[in-house]
mmJSON file of the N, C-alpha and C atoms, coordinates in Angstrom:
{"data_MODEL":{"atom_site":{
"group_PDB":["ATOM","ATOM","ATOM","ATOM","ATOM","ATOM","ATOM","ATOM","ATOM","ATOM","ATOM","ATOM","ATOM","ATOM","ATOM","ATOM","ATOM","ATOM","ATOM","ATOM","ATOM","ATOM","ATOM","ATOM","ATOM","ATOM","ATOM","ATOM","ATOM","ATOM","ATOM","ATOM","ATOM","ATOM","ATOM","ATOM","ATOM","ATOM","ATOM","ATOM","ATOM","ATOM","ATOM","ATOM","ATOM","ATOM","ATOM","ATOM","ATOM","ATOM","ATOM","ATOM","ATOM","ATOM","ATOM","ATOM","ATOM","ATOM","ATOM","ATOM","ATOM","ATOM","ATOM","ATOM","ATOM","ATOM","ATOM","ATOM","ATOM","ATOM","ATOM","ATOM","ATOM","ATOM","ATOM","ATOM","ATOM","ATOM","ATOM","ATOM","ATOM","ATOM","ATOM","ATOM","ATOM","ATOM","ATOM","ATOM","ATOM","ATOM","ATOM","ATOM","ATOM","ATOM","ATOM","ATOM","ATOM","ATOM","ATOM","ATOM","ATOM","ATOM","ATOM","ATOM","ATOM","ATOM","ATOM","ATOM","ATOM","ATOM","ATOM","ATOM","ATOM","ATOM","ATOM","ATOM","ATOM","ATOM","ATOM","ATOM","ATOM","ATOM","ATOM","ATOM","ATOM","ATOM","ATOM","ATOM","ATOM","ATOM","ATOM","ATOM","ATOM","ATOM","ATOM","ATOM","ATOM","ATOM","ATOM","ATOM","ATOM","ATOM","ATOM","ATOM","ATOM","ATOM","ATOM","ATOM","ATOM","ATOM","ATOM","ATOM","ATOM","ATOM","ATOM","ATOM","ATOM","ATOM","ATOM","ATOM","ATOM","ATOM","ATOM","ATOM","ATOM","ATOM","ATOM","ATOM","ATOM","ATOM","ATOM","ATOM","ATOM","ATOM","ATOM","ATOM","ATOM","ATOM","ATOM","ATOM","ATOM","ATOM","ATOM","ATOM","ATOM","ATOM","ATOM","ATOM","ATOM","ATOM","ATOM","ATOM","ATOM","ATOM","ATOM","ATOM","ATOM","ATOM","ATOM","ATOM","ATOM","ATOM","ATOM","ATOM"],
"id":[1,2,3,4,5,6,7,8,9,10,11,12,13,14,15,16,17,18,19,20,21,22,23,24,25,26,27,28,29,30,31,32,33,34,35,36,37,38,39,40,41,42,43,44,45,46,47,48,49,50,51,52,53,54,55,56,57,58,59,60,61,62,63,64,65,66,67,68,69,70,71,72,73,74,75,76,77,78,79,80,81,82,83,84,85,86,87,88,89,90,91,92,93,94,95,96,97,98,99,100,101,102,103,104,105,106,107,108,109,110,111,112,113,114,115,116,117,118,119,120,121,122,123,124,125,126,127,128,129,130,131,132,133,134,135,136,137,138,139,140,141,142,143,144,145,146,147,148,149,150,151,152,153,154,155,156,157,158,159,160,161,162,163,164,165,166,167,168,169,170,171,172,173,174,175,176,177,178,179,180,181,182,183,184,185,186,187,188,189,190,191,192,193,194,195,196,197,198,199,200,201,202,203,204],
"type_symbol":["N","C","C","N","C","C","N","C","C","N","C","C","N","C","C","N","C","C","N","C","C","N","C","C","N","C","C","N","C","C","N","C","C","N","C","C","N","C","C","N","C","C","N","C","C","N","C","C","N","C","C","N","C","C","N","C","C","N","C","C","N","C","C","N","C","C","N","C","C","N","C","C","N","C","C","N","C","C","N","C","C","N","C","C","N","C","C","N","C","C","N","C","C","N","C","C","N","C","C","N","C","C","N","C","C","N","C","C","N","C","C","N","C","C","N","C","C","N","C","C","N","C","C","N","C","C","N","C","C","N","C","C","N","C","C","N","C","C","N","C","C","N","C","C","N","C","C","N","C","C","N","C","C","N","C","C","N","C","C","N","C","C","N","C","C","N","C","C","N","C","C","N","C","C","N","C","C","N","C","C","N","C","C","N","C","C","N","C","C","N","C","C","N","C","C","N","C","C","N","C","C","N","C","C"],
"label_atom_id":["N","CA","C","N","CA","C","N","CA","C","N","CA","C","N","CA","C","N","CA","C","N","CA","C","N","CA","C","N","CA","C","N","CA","C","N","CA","C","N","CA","C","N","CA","C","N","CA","C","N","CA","C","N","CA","C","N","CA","C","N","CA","C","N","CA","C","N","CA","C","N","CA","C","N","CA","C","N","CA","C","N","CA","C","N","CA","C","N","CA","C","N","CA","C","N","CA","C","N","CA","C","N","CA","C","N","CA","C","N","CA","C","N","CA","C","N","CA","C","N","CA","C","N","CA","C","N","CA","C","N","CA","C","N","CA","C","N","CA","C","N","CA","C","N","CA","C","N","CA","C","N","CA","C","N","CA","C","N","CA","C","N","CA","C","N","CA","C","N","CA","C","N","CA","C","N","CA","C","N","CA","C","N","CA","C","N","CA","C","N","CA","C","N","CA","C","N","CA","C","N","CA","C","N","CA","C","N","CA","C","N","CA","C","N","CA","C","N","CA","C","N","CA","C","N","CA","C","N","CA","C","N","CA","C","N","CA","C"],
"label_alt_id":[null,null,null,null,null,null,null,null,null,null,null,null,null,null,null,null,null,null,null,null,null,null,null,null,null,null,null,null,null,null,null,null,null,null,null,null,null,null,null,null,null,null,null,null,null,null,null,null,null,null,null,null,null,null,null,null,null,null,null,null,null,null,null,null,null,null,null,null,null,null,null,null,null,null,null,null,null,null,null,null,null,null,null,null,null,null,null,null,null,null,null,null,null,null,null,null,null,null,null,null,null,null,null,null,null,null,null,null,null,null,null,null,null,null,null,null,null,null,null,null,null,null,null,null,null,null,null,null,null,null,null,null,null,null,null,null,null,null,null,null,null,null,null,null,null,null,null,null,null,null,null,null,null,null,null,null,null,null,null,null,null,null,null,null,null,null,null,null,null,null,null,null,null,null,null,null,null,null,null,null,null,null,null,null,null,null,null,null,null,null,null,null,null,null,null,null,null,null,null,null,null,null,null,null],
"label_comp_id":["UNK","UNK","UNK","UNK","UNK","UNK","UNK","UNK","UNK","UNK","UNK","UNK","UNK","UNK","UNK","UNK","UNK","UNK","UNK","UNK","UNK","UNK","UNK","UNK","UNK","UNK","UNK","UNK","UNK","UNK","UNK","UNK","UNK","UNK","UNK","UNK","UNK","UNK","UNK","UNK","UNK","UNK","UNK","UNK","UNK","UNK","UNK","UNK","UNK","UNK","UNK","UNK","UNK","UNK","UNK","UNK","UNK","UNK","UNK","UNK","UNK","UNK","UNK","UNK","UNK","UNK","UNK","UNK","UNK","UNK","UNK","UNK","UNK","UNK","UNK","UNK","UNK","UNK","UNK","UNK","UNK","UNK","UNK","UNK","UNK","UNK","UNK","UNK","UNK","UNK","UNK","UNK","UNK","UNK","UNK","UNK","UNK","UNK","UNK","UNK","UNK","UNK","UNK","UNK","UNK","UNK","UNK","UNK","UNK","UNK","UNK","UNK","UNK","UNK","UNK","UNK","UNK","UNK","UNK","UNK","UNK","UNK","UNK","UNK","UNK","UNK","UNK","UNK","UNK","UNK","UNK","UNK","UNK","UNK","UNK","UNK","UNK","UNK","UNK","UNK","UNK","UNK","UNK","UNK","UNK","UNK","UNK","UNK","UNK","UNK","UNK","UNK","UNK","UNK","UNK","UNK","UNK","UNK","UNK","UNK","UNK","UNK","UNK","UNK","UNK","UNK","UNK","UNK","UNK","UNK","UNK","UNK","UNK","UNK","UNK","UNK","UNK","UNK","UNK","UNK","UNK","UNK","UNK","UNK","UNK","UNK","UNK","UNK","UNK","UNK","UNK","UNK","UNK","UNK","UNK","UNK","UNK","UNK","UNK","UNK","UNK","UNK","UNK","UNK"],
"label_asym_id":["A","A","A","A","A","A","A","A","A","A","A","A","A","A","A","A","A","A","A","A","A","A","A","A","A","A","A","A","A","A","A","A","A","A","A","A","A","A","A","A","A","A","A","A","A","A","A","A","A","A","A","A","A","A","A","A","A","A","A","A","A","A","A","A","A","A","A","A","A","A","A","A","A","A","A","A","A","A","A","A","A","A","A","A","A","A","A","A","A","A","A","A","A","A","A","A","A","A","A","A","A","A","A","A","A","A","A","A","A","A","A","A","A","A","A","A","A","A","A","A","A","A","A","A","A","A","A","A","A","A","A","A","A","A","A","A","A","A","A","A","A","A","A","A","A","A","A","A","A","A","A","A","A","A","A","A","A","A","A","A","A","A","A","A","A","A","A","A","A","A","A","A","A","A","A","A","A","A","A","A","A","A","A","A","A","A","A","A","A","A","A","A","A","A","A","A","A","A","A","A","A","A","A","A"],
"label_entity_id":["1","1","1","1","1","1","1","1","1","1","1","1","1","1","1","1","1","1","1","1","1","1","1","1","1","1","1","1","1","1","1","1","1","1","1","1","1","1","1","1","1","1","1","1","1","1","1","1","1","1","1","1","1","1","1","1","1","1","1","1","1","1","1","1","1","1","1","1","1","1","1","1","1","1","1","1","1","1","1","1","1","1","1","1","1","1","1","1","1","1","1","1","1","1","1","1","1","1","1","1","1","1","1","1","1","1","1","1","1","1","1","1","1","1","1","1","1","1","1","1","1","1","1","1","1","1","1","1","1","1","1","1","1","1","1","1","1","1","1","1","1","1","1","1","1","1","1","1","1","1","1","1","1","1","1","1","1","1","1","1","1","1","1","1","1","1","1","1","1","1","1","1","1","1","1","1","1","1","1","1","1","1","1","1","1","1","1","1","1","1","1","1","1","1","1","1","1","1","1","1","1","1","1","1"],
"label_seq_id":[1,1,1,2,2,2,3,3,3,4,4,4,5,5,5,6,6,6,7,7,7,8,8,8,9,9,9,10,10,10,11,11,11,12,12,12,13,13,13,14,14,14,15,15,15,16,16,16,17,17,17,18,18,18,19,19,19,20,20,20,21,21,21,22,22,22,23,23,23,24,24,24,25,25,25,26,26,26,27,27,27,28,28,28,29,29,29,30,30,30,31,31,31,32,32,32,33,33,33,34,34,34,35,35,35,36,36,36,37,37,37,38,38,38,39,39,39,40,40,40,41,41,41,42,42,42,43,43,43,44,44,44,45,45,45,46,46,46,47,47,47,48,48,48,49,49,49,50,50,50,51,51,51,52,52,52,53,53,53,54,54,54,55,55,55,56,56,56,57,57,57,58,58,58,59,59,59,60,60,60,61,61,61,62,62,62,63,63,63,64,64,64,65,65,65,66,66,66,67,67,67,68,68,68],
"pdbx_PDB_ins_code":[null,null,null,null,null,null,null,null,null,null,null,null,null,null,null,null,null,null,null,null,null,null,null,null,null,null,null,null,null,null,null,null,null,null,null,null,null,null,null,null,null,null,null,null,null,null,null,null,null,null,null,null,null,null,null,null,null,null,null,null,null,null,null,null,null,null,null,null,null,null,null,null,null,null,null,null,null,null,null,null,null,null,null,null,null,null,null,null,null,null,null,null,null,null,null,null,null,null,null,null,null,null,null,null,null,null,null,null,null,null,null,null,null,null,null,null,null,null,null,null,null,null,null,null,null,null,null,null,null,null,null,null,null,null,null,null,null,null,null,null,null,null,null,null,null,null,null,null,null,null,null,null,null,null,null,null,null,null,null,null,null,null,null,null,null,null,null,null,null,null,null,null,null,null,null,null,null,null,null,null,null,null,null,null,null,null,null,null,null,null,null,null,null,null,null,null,null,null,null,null,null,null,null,null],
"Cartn_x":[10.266,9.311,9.105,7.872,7.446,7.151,7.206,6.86,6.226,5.381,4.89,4.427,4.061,3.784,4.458,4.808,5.331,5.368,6.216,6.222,6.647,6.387,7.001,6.558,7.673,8.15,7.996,7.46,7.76,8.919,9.676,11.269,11.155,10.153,9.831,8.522,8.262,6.548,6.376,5.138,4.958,4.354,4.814,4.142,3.251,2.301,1.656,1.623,1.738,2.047,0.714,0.197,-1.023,-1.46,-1.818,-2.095,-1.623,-1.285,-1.299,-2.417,-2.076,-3.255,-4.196,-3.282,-4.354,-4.941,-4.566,-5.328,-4.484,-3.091,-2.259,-1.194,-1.647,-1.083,0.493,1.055,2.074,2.54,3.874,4.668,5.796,6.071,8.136,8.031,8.689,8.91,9.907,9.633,10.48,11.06,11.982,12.377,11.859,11.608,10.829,12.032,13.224,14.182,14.632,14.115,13.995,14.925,16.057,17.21,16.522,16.413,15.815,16.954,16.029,17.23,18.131,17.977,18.464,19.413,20.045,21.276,21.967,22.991,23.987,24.309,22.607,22.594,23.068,22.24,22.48,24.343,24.844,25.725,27.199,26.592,27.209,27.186,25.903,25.879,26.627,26.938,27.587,27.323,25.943,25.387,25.67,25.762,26.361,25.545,24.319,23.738,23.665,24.16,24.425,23.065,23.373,22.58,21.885,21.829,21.399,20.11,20.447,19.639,18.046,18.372,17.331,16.513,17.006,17.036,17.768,19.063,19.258,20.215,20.845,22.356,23.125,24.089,25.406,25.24,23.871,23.695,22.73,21.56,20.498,20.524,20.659,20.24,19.646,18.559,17.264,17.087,16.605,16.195,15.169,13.836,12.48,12.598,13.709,13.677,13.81,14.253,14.698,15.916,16.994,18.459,18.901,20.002,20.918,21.972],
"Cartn_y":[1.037,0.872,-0.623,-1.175,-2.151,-1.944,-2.276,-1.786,0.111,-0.312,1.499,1.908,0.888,1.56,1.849,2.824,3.447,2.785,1.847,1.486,2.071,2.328,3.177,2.197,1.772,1.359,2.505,2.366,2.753,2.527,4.002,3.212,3.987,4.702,5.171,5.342,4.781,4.714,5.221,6.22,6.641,5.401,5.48,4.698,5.164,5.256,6.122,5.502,6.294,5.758,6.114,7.175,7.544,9.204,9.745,11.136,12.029,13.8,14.334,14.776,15.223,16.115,16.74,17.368,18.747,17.802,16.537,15.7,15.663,15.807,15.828,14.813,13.596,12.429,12.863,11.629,11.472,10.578,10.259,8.842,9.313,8.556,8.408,8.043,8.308,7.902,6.635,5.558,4.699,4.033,3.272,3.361,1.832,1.188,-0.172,-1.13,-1.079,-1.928,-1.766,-1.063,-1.025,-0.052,0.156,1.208,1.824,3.292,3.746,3.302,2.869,2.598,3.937,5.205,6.038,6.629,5.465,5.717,6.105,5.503,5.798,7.371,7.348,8.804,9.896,9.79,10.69,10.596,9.333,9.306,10.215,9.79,10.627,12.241,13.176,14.185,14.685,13.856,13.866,13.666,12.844,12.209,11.611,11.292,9.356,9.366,8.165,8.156,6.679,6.382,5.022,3.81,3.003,1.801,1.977,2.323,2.217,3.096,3.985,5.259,4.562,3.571,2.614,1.796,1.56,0.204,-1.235,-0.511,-2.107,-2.553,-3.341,-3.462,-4.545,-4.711,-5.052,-6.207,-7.376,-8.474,-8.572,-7.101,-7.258,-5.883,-6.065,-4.619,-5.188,-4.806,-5.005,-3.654,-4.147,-3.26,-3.378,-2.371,-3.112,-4.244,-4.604,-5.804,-6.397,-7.087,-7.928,-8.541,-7.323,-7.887,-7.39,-8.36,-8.273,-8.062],
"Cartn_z":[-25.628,-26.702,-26.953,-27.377,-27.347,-28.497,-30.089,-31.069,-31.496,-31.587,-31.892,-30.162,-29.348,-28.03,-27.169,-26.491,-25.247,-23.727,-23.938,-21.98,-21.344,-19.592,-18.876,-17.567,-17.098,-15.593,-14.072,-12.893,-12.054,-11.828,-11.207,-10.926,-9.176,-9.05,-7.445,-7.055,-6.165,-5.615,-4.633,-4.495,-3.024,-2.105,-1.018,-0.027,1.383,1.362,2.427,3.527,4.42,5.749,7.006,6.471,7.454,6.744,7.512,7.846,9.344,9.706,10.348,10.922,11.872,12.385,11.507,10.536,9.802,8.528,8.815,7.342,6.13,6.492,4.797,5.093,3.783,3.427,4.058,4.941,5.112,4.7,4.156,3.061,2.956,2.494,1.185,0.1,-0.604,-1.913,-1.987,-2.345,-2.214,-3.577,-4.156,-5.032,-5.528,-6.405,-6.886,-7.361,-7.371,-7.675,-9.256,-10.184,-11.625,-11.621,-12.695,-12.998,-14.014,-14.672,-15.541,-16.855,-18.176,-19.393,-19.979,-19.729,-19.688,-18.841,-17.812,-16.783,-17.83,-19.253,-19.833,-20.448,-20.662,-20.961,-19.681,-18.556,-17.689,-17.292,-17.34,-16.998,-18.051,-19.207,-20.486,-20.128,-19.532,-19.034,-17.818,-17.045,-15.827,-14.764,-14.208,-13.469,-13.1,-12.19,-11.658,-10.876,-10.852,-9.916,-9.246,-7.943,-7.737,-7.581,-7.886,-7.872,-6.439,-5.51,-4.394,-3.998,-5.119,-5.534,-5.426,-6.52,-6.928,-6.555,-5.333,-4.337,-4.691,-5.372,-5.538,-4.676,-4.227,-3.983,-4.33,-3.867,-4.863,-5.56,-5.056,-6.017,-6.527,-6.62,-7.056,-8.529,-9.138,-10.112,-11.673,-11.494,-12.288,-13.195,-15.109,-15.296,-15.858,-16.507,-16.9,-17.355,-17.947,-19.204,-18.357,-17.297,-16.009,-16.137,-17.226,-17.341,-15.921,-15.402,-14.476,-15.05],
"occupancy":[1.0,1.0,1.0,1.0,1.0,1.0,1.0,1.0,1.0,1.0,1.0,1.0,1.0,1.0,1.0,1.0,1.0,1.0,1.0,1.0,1.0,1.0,1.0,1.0,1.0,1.0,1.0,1.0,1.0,1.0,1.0,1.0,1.0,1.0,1.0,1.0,1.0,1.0,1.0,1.0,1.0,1.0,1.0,1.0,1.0,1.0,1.0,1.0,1.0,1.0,1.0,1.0,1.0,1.0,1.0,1.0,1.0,1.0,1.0,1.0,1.0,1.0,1.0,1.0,1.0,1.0,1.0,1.0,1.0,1.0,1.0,1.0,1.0,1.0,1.0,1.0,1.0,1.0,1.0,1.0,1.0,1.0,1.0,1.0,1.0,1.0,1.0,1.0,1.0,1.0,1.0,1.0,1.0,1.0,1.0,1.0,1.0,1.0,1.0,1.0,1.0,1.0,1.0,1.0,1.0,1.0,1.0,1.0,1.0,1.0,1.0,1.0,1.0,1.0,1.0,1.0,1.0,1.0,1.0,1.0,1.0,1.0,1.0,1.0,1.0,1.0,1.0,1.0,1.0,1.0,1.0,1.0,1.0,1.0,1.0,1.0,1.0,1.0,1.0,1.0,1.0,1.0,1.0,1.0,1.0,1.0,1.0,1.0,1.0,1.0,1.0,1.0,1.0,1.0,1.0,1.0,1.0,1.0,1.0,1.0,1.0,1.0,1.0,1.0,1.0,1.0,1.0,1.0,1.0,1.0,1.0,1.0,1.0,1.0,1.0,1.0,1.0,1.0,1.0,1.0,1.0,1.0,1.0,1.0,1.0,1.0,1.0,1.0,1.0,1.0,1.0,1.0,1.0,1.0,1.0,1.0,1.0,1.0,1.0,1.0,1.0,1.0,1.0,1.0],
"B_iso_or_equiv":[0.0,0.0,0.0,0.0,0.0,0.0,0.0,0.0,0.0,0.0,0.0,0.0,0.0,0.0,0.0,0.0,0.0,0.0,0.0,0.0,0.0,0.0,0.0,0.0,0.0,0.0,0.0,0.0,0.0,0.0,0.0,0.0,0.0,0.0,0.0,0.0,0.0,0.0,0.0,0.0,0.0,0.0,0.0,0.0,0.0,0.0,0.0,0.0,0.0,0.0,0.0,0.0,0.0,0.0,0.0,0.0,0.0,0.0,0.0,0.0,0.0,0.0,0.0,0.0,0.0,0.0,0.0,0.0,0.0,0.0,0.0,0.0,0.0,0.0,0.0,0.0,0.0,0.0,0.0,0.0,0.0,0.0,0.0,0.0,0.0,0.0,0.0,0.0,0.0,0.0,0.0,0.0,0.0,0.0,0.0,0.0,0.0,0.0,0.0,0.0,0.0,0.0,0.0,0.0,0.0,0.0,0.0,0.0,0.0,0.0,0.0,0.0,0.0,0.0,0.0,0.0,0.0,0.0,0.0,0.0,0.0,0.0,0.0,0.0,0.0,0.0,0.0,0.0,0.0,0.0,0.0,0.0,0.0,0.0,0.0,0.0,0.0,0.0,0.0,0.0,0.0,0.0,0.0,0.0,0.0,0.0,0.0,0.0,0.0,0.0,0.0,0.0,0.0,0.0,0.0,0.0,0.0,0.0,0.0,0.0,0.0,0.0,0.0,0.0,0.0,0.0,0.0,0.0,0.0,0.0,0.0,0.0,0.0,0.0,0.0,0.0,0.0,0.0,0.0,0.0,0.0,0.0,0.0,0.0,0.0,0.0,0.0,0.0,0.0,0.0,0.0,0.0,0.0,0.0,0.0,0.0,0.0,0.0,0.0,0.0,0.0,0.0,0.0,0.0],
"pdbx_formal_charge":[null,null,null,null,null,null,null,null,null,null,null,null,null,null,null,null,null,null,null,null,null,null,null,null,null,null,null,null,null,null,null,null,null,null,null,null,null,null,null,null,null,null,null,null,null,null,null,null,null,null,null,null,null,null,null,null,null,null,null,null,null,null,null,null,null,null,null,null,null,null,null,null,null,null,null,null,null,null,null,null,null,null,null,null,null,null,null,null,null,null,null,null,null,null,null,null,null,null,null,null,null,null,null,null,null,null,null,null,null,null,null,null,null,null,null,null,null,null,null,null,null,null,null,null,null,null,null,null,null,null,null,null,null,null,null,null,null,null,null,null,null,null,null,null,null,null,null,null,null,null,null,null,null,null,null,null,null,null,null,null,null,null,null,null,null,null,null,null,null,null,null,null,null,null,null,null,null,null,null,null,null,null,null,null,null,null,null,null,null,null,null,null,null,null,null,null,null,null,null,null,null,null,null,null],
"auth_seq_id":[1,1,1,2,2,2,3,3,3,4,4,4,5,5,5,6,6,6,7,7,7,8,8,8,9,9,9,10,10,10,11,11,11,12,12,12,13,13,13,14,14,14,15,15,15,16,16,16,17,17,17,18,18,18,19,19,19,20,20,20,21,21,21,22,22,22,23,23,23,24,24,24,25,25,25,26,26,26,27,27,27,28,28,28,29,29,29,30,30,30,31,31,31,32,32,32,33,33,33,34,34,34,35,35,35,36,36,36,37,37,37,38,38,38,39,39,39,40,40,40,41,41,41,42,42,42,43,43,43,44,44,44,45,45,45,46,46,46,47,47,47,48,48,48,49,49,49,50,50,50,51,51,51,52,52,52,53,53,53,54,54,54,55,55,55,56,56,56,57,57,57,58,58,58,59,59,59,60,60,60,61,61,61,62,62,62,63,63,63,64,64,64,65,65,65,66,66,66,67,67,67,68,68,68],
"auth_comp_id":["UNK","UNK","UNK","UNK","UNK","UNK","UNK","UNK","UNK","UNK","UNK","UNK","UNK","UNK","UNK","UNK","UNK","UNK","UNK","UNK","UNK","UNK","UNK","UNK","UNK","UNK","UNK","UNK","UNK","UNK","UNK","UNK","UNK","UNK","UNK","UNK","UNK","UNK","UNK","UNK","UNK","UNK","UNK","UNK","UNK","UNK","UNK","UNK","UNK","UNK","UNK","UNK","UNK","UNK","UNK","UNK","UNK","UNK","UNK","UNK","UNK","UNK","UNK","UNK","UNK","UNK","UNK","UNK","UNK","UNK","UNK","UNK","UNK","UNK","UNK","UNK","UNK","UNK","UNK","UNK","UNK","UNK","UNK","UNK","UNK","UNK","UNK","UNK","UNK","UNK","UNK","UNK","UNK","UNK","UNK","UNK","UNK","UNK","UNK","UNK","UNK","UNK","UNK","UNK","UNK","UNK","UNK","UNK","UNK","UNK","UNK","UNK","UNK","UNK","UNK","UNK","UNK","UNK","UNK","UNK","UNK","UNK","UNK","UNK","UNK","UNK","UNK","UNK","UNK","UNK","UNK","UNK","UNK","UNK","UNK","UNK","UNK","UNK","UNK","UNK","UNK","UNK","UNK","UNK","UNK","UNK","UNK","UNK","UNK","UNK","UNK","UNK","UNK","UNK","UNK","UNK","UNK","UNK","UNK","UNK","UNK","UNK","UNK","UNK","UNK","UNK","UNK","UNK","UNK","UNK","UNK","UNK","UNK","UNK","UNK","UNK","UNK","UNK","UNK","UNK","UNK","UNK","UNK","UNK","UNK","UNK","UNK","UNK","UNK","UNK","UNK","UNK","UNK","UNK","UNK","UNK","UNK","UNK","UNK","UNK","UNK","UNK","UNK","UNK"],
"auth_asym_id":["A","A","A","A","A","A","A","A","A","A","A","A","A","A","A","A","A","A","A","A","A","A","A","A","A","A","A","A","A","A","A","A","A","A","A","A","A","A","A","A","A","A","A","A","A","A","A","A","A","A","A","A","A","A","A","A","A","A","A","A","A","A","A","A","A","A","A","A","A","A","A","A","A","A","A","A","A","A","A","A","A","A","A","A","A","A","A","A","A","A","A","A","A","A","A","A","A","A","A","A","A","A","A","A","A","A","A","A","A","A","A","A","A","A","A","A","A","A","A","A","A","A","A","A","A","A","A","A","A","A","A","A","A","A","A","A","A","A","A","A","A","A","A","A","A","A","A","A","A","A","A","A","A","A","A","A","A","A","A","A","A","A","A","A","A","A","A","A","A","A","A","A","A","A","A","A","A","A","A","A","A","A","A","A","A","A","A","A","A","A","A","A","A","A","A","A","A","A","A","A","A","A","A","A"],
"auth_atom_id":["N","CA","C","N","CA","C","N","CA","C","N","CA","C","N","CA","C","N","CA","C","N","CA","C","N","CA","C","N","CA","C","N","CA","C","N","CA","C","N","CA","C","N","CA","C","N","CA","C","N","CA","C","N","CA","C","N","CA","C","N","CA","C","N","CA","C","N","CA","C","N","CA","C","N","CA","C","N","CA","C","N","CA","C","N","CA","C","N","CA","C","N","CA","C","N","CA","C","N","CA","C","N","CA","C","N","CA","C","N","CA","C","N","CA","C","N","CA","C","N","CA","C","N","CA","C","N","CA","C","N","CA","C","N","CA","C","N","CA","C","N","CA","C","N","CA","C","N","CA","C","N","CA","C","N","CA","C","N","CA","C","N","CA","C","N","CA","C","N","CA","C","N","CA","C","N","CA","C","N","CA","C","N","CA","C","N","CA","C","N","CA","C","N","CA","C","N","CA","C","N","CA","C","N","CA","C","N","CA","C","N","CA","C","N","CA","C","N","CA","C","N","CA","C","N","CA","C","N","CA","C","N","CA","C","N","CA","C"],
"pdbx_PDB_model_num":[1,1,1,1,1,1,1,1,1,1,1,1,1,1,1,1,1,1,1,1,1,1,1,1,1,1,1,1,1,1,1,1,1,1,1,1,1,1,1,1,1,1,1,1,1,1,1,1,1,1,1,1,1,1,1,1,1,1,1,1,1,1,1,1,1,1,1,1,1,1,1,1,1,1,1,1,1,1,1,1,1,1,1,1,1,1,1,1,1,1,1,1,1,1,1,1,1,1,1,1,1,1,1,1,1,1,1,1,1,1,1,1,1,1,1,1,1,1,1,1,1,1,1,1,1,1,1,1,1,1,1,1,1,1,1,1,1,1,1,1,1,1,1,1,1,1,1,1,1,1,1,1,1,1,1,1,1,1,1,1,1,1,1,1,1,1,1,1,1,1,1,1,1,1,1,1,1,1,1,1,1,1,1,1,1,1,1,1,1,1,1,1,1,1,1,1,1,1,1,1,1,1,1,1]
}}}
C-alpha cells in the first residue's frame, strides 16, 4: 500500500518464446527477481518457499521496496 492505493509488483512474467504448429503461444513463466511481502505469512502457514523460487540467489534478494 502506498497510502489509500494498492500496489502490486510482478513477481513472475511470462516470456514467449514463439508458437507451435497448431498456433498456441509457447513460453515459461519466469520469475522477475522481486520476493512477494507476504513470504512471512506463507511461511507462518508452513510454506517455505526458497529464494531461488524467485530468481534470486545467494547475493541478490530484492523486495518491491528494493530492501536487500
Amino acid at each position: 500500500m502506498e497510502g489509500d492505493t494498492v500496489v502490486m509488483s510482478e513477481i513472475f512474467r511470462f516470456k514467449e518464446t514463439g508458437t507451435d504448429p497448431e498456433g498456441r503461444v509457447l513460453g515459461e513463466i519466469r520469475p522477475t527477481g522481486l520476493r512477494p511481502m507476504f513470504g512471512h505469512q506463507l511461511e507462518a502457514a508452513g510454506f517455505k518457499l526458497p529464494p531461488e523460487m524467485f530468481g534470486a540467489d545467494a547475493l541478490t534478494l530484492r523486495s518491491p521496496q528494493g530492501r536487500r
